[in-house]
C-alpha positions in Angstrom: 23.8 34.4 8.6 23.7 34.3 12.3 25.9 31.1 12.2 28.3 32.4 10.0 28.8 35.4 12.5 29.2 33.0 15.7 31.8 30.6 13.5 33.7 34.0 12.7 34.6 34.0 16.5 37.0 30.9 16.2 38.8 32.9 13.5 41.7 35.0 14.0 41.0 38.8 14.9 41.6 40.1 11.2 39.3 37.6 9.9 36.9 37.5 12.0 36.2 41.9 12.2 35.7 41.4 8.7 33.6 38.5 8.2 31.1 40.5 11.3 31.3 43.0 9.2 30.4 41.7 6.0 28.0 40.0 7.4 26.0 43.5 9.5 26.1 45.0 5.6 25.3 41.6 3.9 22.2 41.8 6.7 21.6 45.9 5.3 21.3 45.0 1.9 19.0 42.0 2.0 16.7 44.2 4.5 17.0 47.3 2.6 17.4 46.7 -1.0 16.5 43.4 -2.0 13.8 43.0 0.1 11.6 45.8 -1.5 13.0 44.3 -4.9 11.3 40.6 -4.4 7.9 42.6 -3.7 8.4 42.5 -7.4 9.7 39.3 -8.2 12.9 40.5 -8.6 16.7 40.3 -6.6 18.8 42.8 -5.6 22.4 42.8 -6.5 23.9 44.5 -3.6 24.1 41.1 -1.4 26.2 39.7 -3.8 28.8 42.4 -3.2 28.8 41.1 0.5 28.9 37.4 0.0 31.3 37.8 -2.6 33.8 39.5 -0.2 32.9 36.7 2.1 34.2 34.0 0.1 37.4 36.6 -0.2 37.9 36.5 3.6 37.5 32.8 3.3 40.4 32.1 1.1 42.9 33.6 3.9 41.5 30.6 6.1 42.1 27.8 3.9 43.9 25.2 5.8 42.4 26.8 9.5 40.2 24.7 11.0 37.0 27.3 10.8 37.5 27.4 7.3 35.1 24.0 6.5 32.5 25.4 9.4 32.6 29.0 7.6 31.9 27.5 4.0 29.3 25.4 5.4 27.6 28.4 6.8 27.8 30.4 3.6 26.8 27.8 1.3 23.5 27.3 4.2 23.3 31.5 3.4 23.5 31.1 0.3 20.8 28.3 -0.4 18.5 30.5 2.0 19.0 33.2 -0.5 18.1 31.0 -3.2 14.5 29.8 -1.1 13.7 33.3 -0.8 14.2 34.5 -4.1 12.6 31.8 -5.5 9.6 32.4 -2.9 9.4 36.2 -4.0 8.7 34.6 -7.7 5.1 33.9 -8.4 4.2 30.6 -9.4 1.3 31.8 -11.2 2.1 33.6 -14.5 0.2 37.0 -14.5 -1.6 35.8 -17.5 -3.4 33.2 -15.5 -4.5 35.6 -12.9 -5.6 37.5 -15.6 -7.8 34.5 -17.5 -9.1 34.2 -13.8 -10.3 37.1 -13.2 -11.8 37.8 -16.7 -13.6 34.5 -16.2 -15.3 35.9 -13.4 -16.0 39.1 -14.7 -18.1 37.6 -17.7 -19.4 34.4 -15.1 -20.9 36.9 -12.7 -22.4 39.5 -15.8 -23.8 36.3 -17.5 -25.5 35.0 -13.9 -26.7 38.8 -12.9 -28.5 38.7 -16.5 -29.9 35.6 -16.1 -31.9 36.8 -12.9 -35.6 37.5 -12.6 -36.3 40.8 -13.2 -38.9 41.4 -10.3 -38.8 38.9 -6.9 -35.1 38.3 -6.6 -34.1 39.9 -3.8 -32.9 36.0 -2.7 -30.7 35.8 -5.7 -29.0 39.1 -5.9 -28.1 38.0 -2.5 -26.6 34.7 -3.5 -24.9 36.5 -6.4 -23.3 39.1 -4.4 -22.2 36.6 -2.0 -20.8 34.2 -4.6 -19.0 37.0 -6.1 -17.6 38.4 -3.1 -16.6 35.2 -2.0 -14.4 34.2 -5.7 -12.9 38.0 -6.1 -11.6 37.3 -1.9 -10.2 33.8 -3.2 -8.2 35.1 -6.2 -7.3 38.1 -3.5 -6.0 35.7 -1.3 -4.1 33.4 -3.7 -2.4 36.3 -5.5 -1.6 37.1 -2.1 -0.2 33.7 -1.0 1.7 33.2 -4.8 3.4 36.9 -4.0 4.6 36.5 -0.2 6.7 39.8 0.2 4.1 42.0 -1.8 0.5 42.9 -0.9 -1.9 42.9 2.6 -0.2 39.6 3.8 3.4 40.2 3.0 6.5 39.2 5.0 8.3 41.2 6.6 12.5 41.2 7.0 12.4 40.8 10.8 14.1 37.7 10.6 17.5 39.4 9.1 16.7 42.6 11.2 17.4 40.6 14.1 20.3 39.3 13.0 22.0 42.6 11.4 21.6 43.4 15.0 23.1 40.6 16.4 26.0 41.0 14.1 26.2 44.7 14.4 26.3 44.0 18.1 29.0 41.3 17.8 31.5 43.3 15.2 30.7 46.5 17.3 32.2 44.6 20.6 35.8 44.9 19.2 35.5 47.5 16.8 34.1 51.0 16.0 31.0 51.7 13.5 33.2 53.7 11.7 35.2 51.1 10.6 32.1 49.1 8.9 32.5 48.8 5.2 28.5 50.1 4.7 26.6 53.1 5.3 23.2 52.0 6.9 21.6 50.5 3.0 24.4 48.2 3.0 26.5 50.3 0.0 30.2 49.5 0.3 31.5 53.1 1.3 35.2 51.6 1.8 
């Protein structure tokens, strides 16, 4: 996205207000809508609005010389999207995670049964341990399968930065009036 925003500065004036400016809401939507969504799997689809109008601007170039560097920018965008949806999708189906921790449920009933009844302070112990240390590796691969949901999730401070950098760019020649997006990245014009 930040590429696309310095290419738009080799295009005309008309062009290149609205391609900043698609891009700032583009920026909004992805921080503010679809990245809570892909804490559930799922995608958003108010980025599409944006790139969509994008590829609209895009069509006025054709023939320009910017036009093959803006393409090339979006279609980078666009595969980015793509990696990060398919990150927020977890690899491992919920019925897995499921079996898992069923599995360790009965394992650790059937071992705490199996313990001697009077002098086992050594194996309770070992038991608790054992169990603490399997429920903290199913923790941390849920975790690590879910990247944008639970205690190490990602944060969008990668396309904060760079709604910033594009607010700051479209904001040099314009006013924040004339975006096309409140501050969630709906269209409001």
């Amino acid at each position: 996205m930040d590429q696309l925003v310095e290419i738009a500065e080799y295009a005309p004036q008309a062009q290149q207000a609205r391609i900043q400016a698609d891009a700032v809401c583009y920026a909004r939507a992805v921080r503010t809508q679809e990245w809570p969504a892909m804490a559930d799997g799922d995608k958003s689809a108010a980025p599409s609005v944006w790139s969509t109008d994008l590829r609209r601007t895009f069509r006025a170039l054709e023939g320009e010389p910017v036009f093959g560097m803006l393409v090339a920018a979006d279609n980078k965008r666009s595969d980015e999207r793509e990696e990060r949806l398919t990150q927020a999708t977890p690899s491992i189906p919920d019925a897995i995670f499921w079996f898992l921790l069923a599995t360790l449920v009965i394992t650790v009933i059937g071992l705490g049964m199996c313990l001697p009844r009077r002098n086992n302070r050594g194996q309770v112990i070992a038991l608790v341990v054992v169990t603490a240390l399997l429920t903290t590796a199913l923790c941390i691969i849920q975790n690590v399968d879910s990247p944008f949901y639970g205690v190490v999730k990602v944060e969008p401070t990668a396309i904060a930065d760079v709604e910033k950098q594009a607010a700051r760019d479209f904001l040099a020649d314009n006013e924040a009036d004339e975006l096309p997006c409140d501050d969630q990245g709906i269209r409001t014009a």
